[in-house]
C-alpha positions as CSV (number, residue, x, y, z in Angstrom):
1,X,-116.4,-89.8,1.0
2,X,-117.4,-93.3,0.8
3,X,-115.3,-96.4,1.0
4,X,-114.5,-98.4,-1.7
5,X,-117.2,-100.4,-3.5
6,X,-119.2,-100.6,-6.7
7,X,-117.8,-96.6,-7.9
8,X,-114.4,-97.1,-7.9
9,X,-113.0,-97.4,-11.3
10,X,-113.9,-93.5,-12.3
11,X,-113.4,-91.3,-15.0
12,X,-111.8,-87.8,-13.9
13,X,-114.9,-85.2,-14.2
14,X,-117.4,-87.9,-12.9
15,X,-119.1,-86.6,-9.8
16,X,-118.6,-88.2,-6.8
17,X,-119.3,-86.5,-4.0
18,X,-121.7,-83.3,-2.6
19,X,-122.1,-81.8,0.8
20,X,-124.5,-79.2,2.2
21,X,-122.4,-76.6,4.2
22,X,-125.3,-75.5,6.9
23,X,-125.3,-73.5,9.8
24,X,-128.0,-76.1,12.2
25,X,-126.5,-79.6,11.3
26,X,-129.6,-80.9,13.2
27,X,-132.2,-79.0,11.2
28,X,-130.8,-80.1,8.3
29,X,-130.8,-83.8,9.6
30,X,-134.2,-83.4,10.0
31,X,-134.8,-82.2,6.8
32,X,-133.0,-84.4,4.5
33,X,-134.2,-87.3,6.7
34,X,-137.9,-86.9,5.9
35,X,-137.4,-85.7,2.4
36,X,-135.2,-88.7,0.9
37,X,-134.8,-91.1,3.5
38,X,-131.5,-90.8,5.0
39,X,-130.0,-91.9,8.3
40,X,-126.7,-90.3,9.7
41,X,-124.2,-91.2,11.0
42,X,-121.8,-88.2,13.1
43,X,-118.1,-88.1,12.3
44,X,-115.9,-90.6,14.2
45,X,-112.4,-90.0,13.1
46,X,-110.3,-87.2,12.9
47,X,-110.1,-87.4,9.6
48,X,-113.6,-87.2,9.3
49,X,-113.3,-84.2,11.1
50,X,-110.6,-82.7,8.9
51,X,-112.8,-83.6,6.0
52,X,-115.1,-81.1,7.5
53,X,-117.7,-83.7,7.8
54,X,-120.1,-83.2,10.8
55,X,-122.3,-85.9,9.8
56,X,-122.5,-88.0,6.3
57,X,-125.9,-89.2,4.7
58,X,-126.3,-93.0,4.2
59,X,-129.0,-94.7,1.9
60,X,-130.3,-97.6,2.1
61,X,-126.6,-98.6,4.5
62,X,-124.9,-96.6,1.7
63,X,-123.0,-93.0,2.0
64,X,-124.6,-90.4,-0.4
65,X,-123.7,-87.1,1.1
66,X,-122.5,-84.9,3.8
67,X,-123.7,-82.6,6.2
68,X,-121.2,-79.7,7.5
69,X,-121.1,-77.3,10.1
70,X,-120.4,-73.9,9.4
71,X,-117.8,-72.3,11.6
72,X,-118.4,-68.5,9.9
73,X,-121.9,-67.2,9.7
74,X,-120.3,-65.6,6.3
75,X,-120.0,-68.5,4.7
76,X,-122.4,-69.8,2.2
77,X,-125.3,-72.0,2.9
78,X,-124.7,-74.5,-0.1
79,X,-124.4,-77.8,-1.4
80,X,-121.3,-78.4,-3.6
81,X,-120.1,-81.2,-6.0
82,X,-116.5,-82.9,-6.1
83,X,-115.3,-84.3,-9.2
84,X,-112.9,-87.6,-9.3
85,X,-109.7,-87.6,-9.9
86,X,-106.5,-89.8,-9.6
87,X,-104.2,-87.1,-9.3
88,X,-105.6,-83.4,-7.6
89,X,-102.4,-81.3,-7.8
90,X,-102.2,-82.3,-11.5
91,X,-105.2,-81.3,-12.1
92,X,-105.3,-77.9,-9.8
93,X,-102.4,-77.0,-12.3
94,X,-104.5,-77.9,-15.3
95,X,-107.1,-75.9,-13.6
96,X,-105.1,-72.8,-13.5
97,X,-103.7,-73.3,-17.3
98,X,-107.5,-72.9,-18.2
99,X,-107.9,-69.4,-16.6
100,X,-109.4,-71.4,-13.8
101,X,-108.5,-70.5,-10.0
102,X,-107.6,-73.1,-7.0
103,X,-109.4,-71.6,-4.3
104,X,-108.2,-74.3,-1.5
105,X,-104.6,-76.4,-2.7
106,X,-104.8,-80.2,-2.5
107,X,-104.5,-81.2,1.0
108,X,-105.0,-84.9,2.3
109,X,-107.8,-85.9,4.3
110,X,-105.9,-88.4,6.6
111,X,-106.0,-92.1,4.6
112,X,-109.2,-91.1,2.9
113,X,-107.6,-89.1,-0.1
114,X,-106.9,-85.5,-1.0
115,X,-109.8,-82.8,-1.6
116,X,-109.2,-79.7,-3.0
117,X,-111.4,-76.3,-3.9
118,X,-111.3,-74.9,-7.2
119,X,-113.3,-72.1,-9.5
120,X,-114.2,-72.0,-13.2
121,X,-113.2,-68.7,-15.2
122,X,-116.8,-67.3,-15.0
123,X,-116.4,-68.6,-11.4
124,X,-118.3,-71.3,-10.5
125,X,-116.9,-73.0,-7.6
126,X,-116.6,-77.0,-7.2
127,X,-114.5,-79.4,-5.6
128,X,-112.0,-81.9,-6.5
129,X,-111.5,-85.3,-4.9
130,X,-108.8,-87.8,-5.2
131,X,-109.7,-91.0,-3.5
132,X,-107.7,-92.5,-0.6
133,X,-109.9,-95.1,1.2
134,X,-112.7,-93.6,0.7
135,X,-113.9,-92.5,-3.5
136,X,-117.2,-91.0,-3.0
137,X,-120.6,-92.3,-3.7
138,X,-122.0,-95.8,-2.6
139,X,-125.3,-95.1,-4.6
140,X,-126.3,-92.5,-7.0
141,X,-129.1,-92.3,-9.8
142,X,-131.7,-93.7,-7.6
143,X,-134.0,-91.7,-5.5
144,X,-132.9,-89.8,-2.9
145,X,-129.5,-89.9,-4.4
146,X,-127.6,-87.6,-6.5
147,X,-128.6,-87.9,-10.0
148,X,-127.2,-84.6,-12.2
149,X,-125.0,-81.7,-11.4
150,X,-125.9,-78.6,-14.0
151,X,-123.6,-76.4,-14.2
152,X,-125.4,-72.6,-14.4
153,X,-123.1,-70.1,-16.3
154,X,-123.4,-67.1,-18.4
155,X,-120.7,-68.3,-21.2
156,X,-122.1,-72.0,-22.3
157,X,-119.4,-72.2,-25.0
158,X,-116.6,-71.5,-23.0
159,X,-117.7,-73.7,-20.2
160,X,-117.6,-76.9,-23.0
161,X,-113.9,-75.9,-23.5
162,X,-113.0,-75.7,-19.9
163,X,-114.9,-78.5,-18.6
164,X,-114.1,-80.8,-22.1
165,X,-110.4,-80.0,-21.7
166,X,-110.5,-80.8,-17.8
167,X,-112.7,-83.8,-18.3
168,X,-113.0,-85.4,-21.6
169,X,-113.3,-88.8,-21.3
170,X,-116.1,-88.2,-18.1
171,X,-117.7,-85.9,-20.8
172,X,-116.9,-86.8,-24.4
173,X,-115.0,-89.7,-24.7
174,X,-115.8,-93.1,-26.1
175,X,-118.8,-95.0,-23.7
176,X,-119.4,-91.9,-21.9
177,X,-122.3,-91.6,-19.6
178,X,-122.2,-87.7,-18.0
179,X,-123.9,-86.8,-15.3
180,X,-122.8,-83.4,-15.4
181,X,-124.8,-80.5,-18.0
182,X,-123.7,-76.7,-19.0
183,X,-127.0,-74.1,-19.1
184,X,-127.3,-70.5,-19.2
185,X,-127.9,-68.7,-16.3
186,X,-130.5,-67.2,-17.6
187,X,-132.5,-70.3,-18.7
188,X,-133.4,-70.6,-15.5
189,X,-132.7,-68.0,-13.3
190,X,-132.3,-64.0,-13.3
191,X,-129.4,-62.9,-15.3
192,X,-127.7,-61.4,-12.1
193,X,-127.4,-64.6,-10.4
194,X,-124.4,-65.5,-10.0
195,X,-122.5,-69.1,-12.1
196,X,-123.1,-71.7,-9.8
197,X,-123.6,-75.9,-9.8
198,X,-126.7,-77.1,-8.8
199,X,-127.1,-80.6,-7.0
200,X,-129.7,-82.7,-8.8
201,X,-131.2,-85.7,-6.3
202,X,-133.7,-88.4,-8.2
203,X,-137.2,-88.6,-7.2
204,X,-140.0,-90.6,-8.4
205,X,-142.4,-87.8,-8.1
206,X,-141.6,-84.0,-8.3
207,X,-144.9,-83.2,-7.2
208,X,-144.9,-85.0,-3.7
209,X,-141.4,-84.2,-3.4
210,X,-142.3,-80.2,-3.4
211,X,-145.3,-80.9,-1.0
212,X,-142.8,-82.4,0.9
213,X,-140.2,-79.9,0.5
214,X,-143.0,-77.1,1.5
215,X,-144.3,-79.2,4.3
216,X,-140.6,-79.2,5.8
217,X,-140.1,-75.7,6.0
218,X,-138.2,-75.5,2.4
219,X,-139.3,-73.3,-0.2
220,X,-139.9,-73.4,-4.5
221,X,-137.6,-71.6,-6.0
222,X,-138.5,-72.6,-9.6
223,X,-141.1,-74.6,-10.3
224,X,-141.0,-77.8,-12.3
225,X,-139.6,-77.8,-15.7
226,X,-138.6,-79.9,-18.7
227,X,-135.1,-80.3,-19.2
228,X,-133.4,-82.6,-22.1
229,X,-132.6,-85.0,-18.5
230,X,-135.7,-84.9,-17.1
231,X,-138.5,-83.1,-15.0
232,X,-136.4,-80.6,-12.7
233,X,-137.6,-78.6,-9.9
234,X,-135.4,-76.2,-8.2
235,X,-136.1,-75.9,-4.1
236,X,-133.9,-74.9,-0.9
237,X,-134.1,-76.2,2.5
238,X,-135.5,-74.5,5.8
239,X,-131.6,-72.8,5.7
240,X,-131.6,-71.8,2.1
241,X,-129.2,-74.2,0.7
242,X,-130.6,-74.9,-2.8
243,X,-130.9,-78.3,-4.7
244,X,-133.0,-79.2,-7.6
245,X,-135.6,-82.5,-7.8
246,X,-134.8,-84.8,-10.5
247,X,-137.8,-87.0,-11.8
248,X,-137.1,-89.4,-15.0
C-alpha cells in the first residue's frame, strides 16, 4: 500500500489498491514495465513481506500496484482490488450480514494497516484494506494507472444492494465520483465464466496498448469495446493474469 499523500481522506468502497498474484515475479516485471511504465522496487520490510508483496509498481516515483509471488502453483494467476476502509472487522461483519463470506479475517500488516479477503454472494472475490501508514494509491486515473474496477456478475440487481449497502457514500452518496461499475457476465464474457472484478488501467491509446500487449507475449481476450466509461479492451499477461485497457 502506499504511504500517506494526496488519497488519504477516502470514502469506504473507493478502490485503493490491486496486485497481480503471479507465479515468475520477473516476467511479470518485465511485462508491466514495458507496457505502462513502471519501475520496482523489491520488498524491504517484513511487513512488506507479510503483506505478501514481492515487489510494488511505482509511477512516475509513485506506488500503483503490486507484484506477488505465488507460493502454490493452485492458486490463481489474478489481479485483485482492495476497497478502503476505516474499520475492516466492522465491515467483514457487515459483509457476512449481506450473505457475503470473509474468505481471510482482518489481520494487520505490521504499521501499514489491516487487509482482509472477502467474497460477494454470487462470489466475486475482493479485498479489503484499512490503512495504517500506508492507504493505497499515490496515482490513479492517469495512464498506466488504475482507472475502473467492473465488477462482472450474473445478478446486476442484487450486486447494487450488496455493494450500495456496503458502500454508499463511495457509490451513491452526495459528490460521489465511483470508480467501481456492476455488468453482466454475459455482456462481455461466456455465461459460464465465473463473477469476477476486472482491473481497468488508463491508456491513451487502446490500439498501441494491444500491439503492445501482443508484442509482450500477452494475449486479447476481448477486443475493444464501448462501455458508458470508456473504450475498454480486455487482455492477459504472458502468465494469464487478466486486466482490461481503459482509453477516455
Amino acid at each position: 500500500m502506499a504511504e500517506n499523500g494526496a488519497f488519504e481522506k477516502r470514502r469506504e468502497g473507493v478502490p485503493c489498491w490491486v496486485d497481480a498474484h503471479l507465479s515468475d515475479v520477473e516476467a511479470g516485471k518485465r511485462f508491466y514495465g514495458e507496457l505502462f511504465g513502471w519501475t520496482f522496487q523489491d520488498a524491504e520490510t517484513e511487513e512488506e513481506a507479510a503483506a505478501g508483496e514481492s515487489v510494488r509498481a511505482f509511477l512516475d516515483g509513485e506506488p500503483v500496484a503490486a507484484l506477488v509471488r505465488k507460493t502454490d502453483g493452485r492458486m490463481p494467476t489474478v489481479w485483485s482490488v482492495y476497497f478502503h476502509t476505516p474499520d475492516a472487522a466492522a465491515l467483514t461483519a457487515r459483509i457476512r450480514a449481506g450473505g457475503g463470506q470473509v474468505v481471510t479475517p482482518p489481520h494487520p500488516v505490521g504499521d501499514l494497516g489491516s487487509a482482509a479477503l472477502a467474497a460477494d454472494p454470487d462470489g466475486a472475490v475482493f479485498g479489503l484494506w484499512q490503512p495504517g501508514r500506508r492507504t493505497g494509491f499515490g496515482r490513479r486515473g492517469e495512464p498506466g494507472a488504475f482507472a475502473w474496477a467492473e465488477l462482472y456478475t450474473r445478478d446486476t440487481e442484487a450486486a447494487n444492494a450488496f455493494y450500495g449497502d456496503l458502500f454508499h457514500d463511495a457509490l451513491f452518496g452526495p459528490d460521489a465520483s465511483p470508480d467501481f461499475g456492476r455488468a453482466r457476465v454475459s455482456d462481455v464474457f461466456p455465461a459460464e465464466m465465473p463473477p469476477h472484478f476486472l482491473v481497468h488501467f488508463l491508456v491513451e491509446d487502446v490500439a498501441a496498448g494491444l500491439a503492445t500487449v501482443a508484442r509482450l507475449g500477452g494475449r486479447v481476450r476481448v477486443p475493444p469495446f464501448e462501455a458508458s466509461y470508456g473504450r475498454v479492451a480486455v487482455v492477459s499477461d504472458g502468465q494469464g493474469a487478466s486486466f482490461a485497457l481503459l482509453q477516455r
